[in-house]
N, CA, C and O atoms as a Maestro MAE file, in Angstrom:
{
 s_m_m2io_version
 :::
 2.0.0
}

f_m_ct {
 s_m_title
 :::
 protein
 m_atom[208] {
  # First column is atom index #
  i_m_mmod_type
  r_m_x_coord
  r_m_y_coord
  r_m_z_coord
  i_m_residue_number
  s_m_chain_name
  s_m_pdb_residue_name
  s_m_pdb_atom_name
  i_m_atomic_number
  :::
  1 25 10.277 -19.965 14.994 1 A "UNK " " N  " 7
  2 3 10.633 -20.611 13.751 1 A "UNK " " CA " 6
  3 2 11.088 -22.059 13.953 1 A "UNK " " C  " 6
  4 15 10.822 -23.060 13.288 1 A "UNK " " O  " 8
  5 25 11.898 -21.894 15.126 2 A "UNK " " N  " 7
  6 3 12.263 -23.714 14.992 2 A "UNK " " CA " 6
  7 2 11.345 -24.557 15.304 2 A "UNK " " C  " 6
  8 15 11.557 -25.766 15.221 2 A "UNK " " O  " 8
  9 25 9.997 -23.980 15.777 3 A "UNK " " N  " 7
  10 3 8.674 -25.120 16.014 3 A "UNK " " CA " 6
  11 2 8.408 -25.328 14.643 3 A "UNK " " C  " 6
  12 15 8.109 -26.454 14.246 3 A "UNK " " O  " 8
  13 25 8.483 -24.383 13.895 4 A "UNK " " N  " 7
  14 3 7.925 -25.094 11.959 4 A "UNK " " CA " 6
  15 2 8.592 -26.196 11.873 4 A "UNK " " C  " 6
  16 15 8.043 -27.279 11.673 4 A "UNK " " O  " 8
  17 25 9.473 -26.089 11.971 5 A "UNK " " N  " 7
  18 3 10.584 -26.592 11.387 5 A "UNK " " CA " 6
  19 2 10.543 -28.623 12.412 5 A "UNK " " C  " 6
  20 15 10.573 -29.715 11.843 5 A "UNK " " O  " 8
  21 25 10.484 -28.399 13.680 6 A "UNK " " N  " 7
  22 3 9.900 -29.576 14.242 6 A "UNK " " CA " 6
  23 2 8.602 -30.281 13.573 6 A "UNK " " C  " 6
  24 15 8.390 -31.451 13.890 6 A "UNK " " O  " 8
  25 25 7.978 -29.828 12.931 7 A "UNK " " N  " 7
  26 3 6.834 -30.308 12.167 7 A "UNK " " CA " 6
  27 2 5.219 -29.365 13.147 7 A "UNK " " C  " 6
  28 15 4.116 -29.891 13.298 7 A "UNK " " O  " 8
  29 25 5.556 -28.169 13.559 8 A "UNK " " N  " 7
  30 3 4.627 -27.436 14.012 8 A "UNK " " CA " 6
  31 2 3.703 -26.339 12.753 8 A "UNK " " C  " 6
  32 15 4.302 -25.639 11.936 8 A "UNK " " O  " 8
  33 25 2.569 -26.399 12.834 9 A "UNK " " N  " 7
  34 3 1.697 -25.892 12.115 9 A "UNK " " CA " 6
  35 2 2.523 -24.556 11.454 9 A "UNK " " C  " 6
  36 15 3.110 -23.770 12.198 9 A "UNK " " O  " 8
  37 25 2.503 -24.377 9.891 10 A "UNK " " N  " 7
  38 3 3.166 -23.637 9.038 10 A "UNK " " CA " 6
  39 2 2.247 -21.935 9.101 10 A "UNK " " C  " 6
  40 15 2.642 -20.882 8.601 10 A "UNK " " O  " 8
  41 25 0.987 -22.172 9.867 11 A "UNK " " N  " 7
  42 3 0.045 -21.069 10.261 11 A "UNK " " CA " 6
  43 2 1.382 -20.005 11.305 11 A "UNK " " C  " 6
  44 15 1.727 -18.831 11.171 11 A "UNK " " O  " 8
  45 25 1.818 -21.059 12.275 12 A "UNK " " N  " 7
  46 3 2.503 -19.671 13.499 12 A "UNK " " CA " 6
  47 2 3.188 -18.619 12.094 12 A "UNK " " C  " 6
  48 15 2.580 -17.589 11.803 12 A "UNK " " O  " 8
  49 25 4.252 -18.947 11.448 13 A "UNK " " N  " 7
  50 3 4.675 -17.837 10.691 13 A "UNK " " CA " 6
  51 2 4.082 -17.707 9.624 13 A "UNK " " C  " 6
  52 15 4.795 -17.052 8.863 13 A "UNK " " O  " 8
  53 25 3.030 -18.023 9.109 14 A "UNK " " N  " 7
  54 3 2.326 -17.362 7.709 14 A "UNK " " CA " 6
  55 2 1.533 -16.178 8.144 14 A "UNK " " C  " 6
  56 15 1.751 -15.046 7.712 14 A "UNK " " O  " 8
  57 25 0.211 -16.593 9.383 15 A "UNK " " N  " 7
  58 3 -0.278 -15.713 10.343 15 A "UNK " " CA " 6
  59 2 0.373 -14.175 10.133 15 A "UNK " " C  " 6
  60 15 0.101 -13.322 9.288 15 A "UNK " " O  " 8
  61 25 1.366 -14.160 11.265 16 A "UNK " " N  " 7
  62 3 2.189 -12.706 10.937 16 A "UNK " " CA " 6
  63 2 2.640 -12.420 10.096 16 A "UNK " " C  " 6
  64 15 2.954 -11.248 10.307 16 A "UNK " " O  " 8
  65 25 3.064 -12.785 8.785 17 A "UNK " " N  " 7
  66 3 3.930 -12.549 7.704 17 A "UNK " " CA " 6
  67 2 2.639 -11.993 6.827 17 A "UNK " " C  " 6
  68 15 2.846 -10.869 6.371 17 A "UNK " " O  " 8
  69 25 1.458 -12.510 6.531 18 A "UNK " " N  " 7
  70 3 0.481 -12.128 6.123 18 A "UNK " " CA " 6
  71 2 0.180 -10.723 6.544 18 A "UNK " " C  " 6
  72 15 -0.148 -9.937 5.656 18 A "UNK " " O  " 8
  73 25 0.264 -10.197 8.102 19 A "UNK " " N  " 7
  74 3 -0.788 -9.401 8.537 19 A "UNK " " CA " 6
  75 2 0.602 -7.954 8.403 19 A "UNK " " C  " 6
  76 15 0.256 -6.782 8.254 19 A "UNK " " O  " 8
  77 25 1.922 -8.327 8.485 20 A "UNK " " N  " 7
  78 3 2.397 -7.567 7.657 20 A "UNK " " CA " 6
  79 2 2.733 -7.287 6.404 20 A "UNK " " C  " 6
  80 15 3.539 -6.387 6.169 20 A "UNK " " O  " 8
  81 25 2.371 -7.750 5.786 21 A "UNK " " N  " 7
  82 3 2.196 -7.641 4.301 21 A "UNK " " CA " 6
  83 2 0.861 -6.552 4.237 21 A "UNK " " C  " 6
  84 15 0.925 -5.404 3.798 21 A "UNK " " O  " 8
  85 25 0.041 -7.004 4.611 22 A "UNK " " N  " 7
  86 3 -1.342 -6.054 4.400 22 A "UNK " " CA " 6
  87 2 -0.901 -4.755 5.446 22 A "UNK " " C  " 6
  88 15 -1.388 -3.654 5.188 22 A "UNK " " O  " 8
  89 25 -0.412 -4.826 6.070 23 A "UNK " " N  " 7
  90 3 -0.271 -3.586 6.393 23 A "UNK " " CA " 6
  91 2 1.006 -2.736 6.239 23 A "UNK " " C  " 6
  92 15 1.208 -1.685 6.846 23 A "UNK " " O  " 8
  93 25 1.936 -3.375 5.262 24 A "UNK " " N  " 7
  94 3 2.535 -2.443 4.423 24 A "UNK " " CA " 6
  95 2 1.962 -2.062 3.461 24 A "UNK " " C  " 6
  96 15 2.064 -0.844 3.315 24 A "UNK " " O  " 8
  97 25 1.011 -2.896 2.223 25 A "UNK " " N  " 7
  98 3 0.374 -2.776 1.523 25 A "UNK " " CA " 6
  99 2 -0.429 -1.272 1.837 25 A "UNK " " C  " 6
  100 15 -0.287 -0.276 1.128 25 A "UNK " " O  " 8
  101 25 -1.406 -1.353 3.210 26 A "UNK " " N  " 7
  102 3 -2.291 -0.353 3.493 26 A "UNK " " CA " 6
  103 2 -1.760 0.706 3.432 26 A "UNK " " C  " 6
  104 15 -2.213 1.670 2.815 26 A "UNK " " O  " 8
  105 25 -0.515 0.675 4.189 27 A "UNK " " N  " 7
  106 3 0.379 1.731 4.709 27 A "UNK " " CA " 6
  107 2 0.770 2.377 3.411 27 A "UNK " " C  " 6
  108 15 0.885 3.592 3.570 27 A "UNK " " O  " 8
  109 25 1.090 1.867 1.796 28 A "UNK " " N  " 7
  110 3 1.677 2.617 0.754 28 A "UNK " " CA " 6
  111 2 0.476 3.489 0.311 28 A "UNK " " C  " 6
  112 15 0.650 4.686 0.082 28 A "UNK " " O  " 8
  113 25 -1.158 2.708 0.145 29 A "UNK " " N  " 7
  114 3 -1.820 2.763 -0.602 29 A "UNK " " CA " 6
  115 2 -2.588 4.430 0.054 29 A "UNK " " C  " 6
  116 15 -3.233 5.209 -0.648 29 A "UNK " " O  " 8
  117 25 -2.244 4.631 1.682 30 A "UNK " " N  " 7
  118 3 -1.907 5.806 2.406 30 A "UNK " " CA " 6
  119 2 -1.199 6.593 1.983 30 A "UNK " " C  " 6
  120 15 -1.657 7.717 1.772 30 A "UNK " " O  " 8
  121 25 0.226 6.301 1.687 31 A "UNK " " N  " 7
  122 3 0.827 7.535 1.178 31 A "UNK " " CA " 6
  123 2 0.781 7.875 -0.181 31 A "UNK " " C  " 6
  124 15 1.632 8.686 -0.547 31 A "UNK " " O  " 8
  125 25 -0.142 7.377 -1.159 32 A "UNK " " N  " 7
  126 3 -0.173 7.417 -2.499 32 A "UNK " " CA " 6
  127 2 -1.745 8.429 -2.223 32 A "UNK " " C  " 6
  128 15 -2.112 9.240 -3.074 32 A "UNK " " O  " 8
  129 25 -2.082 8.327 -1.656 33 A "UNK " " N  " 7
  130 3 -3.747 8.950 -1.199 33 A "UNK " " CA " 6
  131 2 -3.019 9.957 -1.286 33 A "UNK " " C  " 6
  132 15 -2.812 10.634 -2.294 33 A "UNK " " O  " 8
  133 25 -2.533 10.120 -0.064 34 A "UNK " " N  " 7
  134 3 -1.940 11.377 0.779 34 A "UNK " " CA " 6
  135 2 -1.123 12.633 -0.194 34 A "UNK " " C  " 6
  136 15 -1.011 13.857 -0.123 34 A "UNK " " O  " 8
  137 25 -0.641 11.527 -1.130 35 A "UNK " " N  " 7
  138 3 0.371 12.406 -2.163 35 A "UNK " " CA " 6
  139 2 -0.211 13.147 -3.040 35 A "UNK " " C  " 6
  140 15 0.125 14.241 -3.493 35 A "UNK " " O  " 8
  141 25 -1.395 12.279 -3.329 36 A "UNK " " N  " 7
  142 3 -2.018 12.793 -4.349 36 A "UNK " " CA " 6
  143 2 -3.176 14.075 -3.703 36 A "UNK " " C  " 6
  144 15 -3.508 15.127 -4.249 36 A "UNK " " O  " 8
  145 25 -3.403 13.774 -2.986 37 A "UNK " " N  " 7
  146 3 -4.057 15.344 -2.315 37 A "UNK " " CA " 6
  147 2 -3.695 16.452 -1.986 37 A "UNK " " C  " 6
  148 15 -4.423 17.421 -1.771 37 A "UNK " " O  " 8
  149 25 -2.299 16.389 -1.909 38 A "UNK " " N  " 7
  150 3 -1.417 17.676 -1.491 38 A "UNK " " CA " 6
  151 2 -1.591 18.711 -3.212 38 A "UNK " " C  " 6
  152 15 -1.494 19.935 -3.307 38 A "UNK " " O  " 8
  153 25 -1.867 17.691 -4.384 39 A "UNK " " N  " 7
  154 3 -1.489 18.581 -5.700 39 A "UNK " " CA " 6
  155 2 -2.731 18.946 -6.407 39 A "UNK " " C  " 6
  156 15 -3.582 18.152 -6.806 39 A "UNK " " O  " 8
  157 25 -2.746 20.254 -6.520 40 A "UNK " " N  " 7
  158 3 -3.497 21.055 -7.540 40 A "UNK " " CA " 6
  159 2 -3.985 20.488 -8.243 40 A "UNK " " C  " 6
  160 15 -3.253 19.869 -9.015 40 A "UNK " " O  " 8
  161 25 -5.705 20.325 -8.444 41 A "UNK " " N  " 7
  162 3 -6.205 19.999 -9.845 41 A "UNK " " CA " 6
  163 2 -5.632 20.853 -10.861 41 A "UNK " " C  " 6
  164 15 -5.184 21.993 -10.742 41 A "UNK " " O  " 8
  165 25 -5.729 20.041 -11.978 42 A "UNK " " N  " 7
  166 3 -5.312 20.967 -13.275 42 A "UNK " " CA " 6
  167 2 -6.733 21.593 -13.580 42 A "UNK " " C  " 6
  168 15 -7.831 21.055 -13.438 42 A "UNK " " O  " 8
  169 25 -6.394 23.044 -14.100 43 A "UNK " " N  " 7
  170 3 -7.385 24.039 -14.260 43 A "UNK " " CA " 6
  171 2 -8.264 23.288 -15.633 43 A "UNK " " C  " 6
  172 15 -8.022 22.130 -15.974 43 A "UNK " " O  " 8
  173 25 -9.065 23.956 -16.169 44 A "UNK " " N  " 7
  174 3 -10.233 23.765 -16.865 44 A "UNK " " CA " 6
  175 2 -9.211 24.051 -18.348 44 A "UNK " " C  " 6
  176 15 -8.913 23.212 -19.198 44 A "UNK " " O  " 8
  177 25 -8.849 25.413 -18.304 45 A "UNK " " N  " 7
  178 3 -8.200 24.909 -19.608 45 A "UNK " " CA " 6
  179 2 -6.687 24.756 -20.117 45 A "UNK " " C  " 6
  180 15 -6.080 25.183 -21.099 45 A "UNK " " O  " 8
  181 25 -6.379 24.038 -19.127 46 A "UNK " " N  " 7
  182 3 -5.202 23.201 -19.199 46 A "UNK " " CA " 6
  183 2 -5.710 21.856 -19.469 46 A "UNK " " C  " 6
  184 15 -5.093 21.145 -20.262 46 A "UNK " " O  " 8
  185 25 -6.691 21.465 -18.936 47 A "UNK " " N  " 7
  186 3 -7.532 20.481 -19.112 47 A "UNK " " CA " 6
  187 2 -8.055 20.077 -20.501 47 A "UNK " " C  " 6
  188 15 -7.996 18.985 -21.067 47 A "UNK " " O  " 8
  189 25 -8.488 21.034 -20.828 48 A "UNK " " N  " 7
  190 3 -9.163 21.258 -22.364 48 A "UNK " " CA " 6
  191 2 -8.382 21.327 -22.961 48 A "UNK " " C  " 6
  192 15 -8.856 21.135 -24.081 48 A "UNK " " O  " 8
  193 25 -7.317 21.493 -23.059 49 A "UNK " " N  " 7
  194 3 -6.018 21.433 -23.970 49 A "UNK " " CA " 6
  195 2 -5.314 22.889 -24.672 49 A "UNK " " C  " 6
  196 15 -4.463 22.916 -25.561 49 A "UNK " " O  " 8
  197 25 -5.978 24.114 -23.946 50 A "UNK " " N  " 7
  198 3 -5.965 25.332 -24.253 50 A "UNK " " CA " 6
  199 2 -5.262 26.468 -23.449 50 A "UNK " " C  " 6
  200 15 -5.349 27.682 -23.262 50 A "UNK " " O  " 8
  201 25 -4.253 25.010 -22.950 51 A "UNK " " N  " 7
  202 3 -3.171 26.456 -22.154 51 A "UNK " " CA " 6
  203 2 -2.176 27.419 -22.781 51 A "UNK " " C  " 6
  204 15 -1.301 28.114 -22.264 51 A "UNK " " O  " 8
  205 25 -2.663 27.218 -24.379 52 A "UNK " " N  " 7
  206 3 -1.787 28.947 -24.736 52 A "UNK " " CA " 6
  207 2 -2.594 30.017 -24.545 52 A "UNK " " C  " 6
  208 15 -2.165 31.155 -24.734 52 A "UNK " " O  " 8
  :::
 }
 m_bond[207] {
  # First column is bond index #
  i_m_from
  i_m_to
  i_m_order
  :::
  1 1 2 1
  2 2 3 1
  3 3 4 2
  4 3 5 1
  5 5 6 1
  6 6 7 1
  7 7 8 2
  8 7 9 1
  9 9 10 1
  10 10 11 1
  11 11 12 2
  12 11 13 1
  13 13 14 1
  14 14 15 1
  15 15 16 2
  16 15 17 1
  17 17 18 1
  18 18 19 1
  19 19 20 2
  20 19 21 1
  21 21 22 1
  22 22 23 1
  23 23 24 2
  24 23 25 1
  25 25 26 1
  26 26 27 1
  27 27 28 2
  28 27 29 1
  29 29 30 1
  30 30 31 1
  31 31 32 2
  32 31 33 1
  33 33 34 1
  34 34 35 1
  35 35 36 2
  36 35 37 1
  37 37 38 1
  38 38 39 1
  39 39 40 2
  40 39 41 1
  41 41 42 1
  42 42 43 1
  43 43 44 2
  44 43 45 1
  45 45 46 1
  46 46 47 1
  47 47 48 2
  48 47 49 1
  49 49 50 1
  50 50 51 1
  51 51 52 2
  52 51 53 1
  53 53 54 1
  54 54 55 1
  55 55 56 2
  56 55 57 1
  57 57 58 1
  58 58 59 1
  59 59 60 2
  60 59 61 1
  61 61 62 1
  62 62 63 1
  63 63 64 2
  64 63 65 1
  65 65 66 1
  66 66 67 1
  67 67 68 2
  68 67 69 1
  69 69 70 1
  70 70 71 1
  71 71 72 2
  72 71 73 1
  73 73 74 1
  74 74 75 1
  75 75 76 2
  76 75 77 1
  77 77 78 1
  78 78 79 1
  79 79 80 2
  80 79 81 1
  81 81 82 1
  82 82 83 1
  83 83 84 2
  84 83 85 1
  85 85 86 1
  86 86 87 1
  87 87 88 2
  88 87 89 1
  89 89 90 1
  90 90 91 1
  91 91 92 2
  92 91 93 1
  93 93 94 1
  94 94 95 1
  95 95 96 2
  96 95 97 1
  97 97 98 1
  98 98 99 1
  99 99 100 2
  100 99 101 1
  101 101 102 1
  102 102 103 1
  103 103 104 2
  104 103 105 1
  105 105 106 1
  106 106 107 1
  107 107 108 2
  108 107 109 1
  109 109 110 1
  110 110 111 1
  111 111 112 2
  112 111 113 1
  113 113 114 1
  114 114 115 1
  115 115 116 2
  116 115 117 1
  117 117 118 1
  118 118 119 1
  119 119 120 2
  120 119 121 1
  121 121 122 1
  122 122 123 1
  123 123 124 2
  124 123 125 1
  125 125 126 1
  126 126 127 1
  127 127 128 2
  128 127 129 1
  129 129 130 1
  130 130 131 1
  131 131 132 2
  132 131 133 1
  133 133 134 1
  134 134 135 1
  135 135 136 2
  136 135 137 1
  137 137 138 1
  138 138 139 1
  139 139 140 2
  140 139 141 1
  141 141 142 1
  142 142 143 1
  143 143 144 2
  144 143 145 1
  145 145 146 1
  146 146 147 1
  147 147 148 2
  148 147 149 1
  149 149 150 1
  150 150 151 1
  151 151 152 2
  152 151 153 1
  153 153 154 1
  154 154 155 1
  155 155 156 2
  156 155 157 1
  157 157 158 1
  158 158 159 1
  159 159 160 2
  160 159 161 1
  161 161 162 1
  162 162 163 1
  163 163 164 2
  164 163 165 1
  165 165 166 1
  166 166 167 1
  167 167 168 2
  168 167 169 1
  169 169 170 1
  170 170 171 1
  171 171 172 2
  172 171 173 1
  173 173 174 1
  174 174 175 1
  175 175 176 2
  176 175 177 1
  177 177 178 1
  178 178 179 1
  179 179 180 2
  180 179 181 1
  181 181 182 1
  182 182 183 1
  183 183 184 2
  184 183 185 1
  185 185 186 1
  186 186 187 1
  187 187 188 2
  188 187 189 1
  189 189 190 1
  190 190 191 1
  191 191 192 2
  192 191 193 1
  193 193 194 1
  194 194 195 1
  195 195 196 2
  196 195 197 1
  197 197 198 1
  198 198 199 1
  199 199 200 2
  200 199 201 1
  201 201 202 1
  202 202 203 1
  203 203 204 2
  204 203 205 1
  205 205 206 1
  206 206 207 1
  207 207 208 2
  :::
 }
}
């Protein structure tokens, strides 16, 4: 950080700050997958609107 700050290219910390960002990003868009596969489709007529 203190090379930015000397007037060194603003790339050294955007670089990594970027590549974790996308891979927290990836990392949620994983457990939102993941979550959603563990649960039961809803049946046909629960679906249809005929679950009495």
């Amino acid at each position: 950080m203190p090379e930015v700050w000397s007037g060194a290219s603003p790339a050294l910390v955007t670089a990594p700050l970027t590549l974790l960002a996308c891979y927290a990003l990836w990392a949620r868009a994983d457990l939102l997958l993941f979550a959603d596969a563990g649960e039961s489709p809803p049946t046909r007529s629960a679906a249809a609107g005929q679950g009495d």
